[in-house]
C-alpha positions in Angstrom: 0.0 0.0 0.0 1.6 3.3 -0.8 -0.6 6.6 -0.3 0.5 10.4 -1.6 -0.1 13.6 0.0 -4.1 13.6 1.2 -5.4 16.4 2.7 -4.3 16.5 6.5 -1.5 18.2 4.1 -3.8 21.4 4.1 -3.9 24.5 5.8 -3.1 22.9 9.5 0.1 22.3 8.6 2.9 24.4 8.7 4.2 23.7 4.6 1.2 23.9 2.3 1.0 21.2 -0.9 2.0 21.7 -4.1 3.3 19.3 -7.0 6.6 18.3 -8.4 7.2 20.6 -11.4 5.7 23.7 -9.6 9.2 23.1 -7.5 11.4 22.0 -10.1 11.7 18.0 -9.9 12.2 16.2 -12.3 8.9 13.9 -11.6 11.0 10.9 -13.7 13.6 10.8 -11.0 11.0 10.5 -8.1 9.4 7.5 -10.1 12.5 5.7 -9.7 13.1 6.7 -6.5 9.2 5.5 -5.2 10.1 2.3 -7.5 13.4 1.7 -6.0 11.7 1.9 -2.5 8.4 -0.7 -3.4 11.1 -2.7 -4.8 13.0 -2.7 -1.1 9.9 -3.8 0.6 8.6 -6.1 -2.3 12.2 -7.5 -1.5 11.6 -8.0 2.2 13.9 -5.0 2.8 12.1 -3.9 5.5 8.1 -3.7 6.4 7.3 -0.1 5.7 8.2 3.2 4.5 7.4 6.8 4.3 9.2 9.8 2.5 8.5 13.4 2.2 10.4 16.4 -0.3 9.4 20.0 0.5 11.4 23.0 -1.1 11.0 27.0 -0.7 8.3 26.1 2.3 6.3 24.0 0.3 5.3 20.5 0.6 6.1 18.3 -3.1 5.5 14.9 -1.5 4.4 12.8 1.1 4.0 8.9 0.7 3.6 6.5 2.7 4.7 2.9 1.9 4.0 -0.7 3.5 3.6 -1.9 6.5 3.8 -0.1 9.9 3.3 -3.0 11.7 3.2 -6.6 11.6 2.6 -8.8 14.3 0.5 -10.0 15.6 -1.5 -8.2 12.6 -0.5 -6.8 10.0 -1.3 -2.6 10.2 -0.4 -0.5 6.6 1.7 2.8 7.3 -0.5 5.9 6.7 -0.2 9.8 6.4 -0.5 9.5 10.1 2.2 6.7 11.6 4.6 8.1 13.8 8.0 6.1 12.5 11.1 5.8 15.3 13.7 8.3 14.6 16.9 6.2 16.2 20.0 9.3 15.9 17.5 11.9 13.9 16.6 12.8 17.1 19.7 14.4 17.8 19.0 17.1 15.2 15.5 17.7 16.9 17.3 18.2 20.7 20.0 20.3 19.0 17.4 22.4 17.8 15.9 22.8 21.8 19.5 23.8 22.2 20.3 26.4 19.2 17.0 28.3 21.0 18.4 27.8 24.8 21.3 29.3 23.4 20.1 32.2 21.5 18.4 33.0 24.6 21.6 33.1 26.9 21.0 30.2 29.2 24.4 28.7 28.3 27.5 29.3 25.7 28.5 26.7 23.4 32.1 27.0 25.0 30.8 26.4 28.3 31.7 23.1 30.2 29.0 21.3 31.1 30.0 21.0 34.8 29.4 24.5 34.8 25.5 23.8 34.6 26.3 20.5 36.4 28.7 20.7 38.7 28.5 16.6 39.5 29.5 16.3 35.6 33.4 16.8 36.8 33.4 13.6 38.3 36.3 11.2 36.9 38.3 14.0 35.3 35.4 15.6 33.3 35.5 19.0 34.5 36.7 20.9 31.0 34.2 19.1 28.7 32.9 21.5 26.9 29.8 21.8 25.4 30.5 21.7 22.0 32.8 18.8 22.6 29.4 17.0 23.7 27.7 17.8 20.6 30.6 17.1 18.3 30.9 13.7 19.4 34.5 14.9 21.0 33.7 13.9 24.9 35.6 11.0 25.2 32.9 8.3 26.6 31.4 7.1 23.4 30.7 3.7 24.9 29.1 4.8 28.6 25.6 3.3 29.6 22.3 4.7 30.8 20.0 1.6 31.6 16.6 1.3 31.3 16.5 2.0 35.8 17.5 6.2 34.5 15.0 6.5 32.0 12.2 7.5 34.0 14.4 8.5 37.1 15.9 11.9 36.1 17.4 12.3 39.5 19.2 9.0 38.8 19.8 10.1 35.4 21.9 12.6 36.4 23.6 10.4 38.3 24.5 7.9 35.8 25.9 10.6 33.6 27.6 12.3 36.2 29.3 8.6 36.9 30.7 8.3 32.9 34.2 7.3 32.6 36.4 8.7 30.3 37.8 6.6 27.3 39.9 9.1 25.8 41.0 12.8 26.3 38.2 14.8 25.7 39.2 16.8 22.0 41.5 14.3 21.0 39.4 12.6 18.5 35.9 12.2 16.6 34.3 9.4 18.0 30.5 9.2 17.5 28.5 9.0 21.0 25.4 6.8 20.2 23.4 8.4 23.2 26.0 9.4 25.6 26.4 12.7 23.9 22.7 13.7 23.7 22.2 12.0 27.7 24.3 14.5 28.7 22.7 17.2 26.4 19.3 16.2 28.2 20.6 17.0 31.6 22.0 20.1 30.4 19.1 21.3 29.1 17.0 20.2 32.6 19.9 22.1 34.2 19.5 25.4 32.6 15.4 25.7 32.6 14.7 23.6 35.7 12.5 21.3 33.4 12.3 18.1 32.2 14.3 18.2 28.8 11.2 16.5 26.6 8.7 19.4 27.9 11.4 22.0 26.5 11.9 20.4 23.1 7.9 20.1 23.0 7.4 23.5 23.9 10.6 25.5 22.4 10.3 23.1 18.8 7.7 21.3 18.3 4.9 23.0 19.4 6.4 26.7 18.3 6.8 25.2 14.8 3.0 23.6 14.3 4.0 20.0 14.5 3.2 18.9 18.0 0.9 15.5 16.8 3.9 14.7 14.0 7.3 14.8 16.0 7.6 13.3 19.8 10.7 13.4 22.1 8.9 11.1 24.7 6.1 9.7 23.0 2.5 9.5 25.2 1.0 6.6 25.6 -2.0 8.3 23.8 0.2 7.6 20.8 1.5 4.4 20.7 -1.2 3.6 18.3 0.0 5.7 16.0 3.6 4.4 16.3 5.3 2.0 14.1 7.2 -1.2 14.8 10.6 -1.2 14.6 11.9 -4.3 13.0 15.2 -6.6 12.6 16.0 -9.0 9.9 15.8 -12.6 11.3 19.4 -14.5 12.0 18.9 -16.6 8.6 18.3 -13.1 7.0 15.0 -14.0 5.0 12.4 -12.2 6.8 12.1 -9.9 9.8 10.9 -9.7 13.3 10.0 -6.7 15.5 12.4 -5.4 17.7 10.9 -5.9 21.0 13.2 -3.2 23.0 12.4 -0.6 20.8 8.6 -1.2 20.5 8.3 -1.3 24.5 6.2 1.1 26.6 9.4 2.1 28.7 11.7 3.1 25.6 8.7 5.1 23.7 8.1 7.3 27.0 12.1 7.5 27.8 12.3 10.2 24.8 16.6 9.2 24.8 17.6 12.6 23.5 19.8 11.1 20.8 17.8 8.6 19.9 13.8 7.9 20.9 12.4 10.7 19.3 8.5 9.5 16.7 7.7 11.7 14.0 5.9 11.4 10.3 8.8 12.2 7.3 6.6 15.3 6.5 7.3 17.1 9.7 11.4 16.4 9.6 11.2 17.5 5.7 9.4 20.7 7.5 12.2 20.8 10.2 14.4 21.2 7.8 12.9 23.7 5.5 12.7 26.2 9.1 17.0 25.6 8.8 17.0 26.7 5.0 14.8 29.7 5.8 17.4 31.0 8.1 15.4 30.0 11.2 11.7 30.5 10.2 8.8 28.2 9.3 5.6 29.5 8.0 5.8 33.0 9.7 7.5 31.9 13.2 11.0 32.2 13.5 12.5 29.8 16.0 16.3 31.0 15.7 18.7 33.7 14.1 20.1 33.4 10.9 23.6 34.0 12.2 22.7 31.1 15.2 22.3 28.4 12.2 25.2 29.8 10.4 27.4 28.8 13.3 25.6 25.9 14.5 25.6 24.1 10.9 29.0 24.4 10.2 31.7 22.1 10.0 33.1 22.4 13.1 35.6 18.9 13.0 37.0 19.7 9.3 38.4 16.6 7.7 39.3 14.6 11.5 37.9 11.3 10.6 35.5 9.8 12.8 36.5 6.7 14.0 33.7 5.3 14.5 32.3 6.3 10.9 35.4 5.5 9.4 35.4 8.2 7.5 35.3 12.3 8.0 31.9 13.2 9.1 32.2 17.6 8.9 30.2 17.6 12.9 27.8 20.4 13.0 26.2 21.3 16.6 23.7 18.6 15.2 23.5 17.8 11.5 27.2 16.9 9.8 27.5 18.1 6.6 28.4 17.4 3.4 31.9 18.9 3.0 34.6 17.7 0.0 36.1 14.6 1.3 35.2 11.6 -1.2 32.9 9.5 1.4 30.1 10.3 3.8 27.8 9.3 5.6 24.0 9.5 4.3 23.8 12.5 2.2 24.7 10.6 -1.1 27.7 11.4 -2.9 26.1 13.9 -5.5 25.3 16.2 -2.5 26.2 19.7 -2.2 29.5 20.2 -0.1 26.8 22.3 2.5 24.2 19.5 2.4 23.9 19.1 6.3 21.7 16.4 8.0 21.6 13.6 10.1 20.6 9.6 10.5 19.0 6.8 12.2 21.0 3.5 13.0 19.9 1.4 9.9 16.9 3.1 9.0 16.8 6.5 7.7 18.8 9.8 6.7 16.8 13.4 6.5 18.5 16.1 5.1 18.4 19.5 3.8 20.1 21.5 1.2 21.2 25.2 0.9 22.1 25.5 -2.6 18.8 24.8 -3.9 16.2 24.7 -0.7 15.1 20.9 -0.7 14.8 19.0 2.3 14.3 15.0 2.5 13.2 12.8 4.7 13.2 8.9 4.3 12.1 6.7 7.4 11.7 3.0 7.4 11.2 0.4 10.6 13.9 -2.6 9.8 17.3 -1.9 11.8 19.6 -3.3 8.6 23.5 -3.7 8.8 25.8 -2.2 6.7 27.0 -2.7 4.1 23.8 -2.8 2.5 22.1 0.4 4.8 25.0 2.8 3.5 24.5 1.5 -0.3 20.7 2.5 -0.4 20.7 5.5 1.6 23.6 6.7 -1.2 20.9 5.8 -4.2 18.1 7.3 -2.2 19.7 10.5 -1.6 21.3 10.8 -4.8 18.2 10.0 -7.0 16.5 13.4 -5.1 19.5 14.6 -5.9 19.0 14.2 -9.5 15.7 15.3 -9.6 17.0 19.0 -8.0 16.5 21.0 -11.2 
């Protein structure tokens, strides 16, 4: 089952309809990109898909593909799923950041043990901030069980407690969710609040997408919510992923990587960051803010997790020169900036010509083959930029 854009695209939402050639695609290359994706799930690639392309503030597509779910029945994916973001969500808590910023509640050179004092524990009392959100801390591999989800008072705790690994600065090492843990508590620090009512209320809600993008999904949602999924050990089939379909992990909003949302309201994410900070009428953010929070702030270091440079933003990564990366596709614009989810998805946007992308599907897959198609993905909206 695929569907196009309906009419919840209408006035409610902040980026109103229009079609392909109004925007300058070349409708061709978004055939083969839809085609490439029915192929993926015809394939038993993964259960479900949806994608969305907006340029200039406007909406040029929105399609759902699949299944969201599948066990015990079978549900198809709709205009309306809410699809697991895995690392996306670290764009969407930078963003709660970029406006705490703006409004002076910390600097970006700030150590975090300035905000939290118990942070300098085990000799991590200069971390900076930005060495947090550049993947630069040094604990890459630190825990946060499932006890410290809930428990924000052990929370803290538990990242007060990370070890080091290496000397903070010393090298690019991508943080799965240690980074964006410790981002979480900065935030509560600064505003007193629980970090998931600041994102609602300083991102989500400002922008007009607070039923399409969650940092701590209700429970009122979980309907809405579709499964992840994991290909079986045998590799023909898949099964859901029970840990990341549980009550306890939907609520826990990890800041770096639990957030829901439909592909149309990351594609309308995006489009606030190539309007210098403004989505239909409300700006969230300065231009000058995004122009030094999306910039390549790591050069060429290579990330040694990544294996290859990744141009850290104070969010996205972008683009840059270097003949590899991660997500963007290969044709991209050196200041194509976005961000991914473990195995799933990539949504990005793109200065030079205003087109944001987002493409979110529910089975976790490995590399090699996850890098290969989010490369032909990205590159076949690429090719339809005209």
């Amino acid at each position: 089952m695929d569907t196009a854009i309906s009419s919840r695209a209408g006035s409610d939402f902040p980026l109103p309809a229009a079609d392909l050639e109004s925007l300058d695609f070349r409708r061709q290359q978004i055939e083969r990109l839809e085609a490439l994706i029915q192929r993926h799930i015809a394939e038993g690639r993964y259960p479900g898909c949806q994608i969305a392309l907006a340029r200039h503030g406007k909406l040029a597509l929105f399609k759902s593909f699949g299944q969201a779910v599948t066990a015990p029945a079978a549900r198809p994916a709709g205009d309306d799923t809410l699809w697991l973001l895995y690392s996306n969500t670290k764009v969407v808590t930078a963003v709660a950041l970029w406006v705490l910023a703006e409004r002076g509640l910390f600097s970006w050179s700030d150590r975090i043990a300035d905000h939290v004092p118990a942070f300098a524990r085990n000799a991590k009392g200069n971390i900076t901030v930005q060495q947090v959100i550049t993947h630069q801390a040094g604990y890459p591999n630190a825990v946060v069980g499932k006890d410290a989800w809930a428990d924000h008072k052990r929370l803290q705790e538990v990242v007060c407690d990370f070890a080091l690994e290496w000397s903070p600065g010393s090298k690019v090492h991508y943080h799965g969710q240690t980074a964006h843990w410790t981002l979480g508590m900065l935030i509560e620090a600064v505003t007193g609040r629980d970090f998931r009512d600041v994102i609602r209320e300083t991102v989500t809600e400002p922008l007009g997408l607070s039923r399409e993008l969650y940092v701590g999904l209700p429970e009122s949602e979980f309907g809405r919510a579709a499964d992840m999924h994991e290909p079986l050990p045998d590799g023909k089939g898949v099964r859901p992923l029970a840990e990341n379909n549980a009550a306890d992990w939907r609520k826990s909003g990890s800041p770096g990587a639990a957030g829901y949302a439909t592909a149309r309201a990351m594609a309308a994410l995006y489009q606030m960051m190539l309007q210098g900070g403004e989505l239909a009428g409300t700006r969230l953010v300065s231009p000058r803010l995004l122009q030094y929070a999306i910039r390549n702030h790591t050069g060429d270091r290579v990330d040694e997790f990544m294996g290859m440079p990744m141009h850290r933003g104070l969010g996205p990564h972008l683009r840059g020169t270097t003949e590899t990366i991660r997500g963007l596709g290969a044709l991209a614009s050196p200041r194509a900036f976005g961000h991914g989810g473990v195995g799933t998805s990539y949504c990005w946007g793109d200065p030079d010509s205003g087109v944001s992308f987002a493409y979110i599907t529910n089975n976790r897959i490995p590399d090699p083959w996850h890098s290969t198609r989010l490369d032909q993905i990205a590159n076949l909206v690429h090719t339809a930029i005209v």
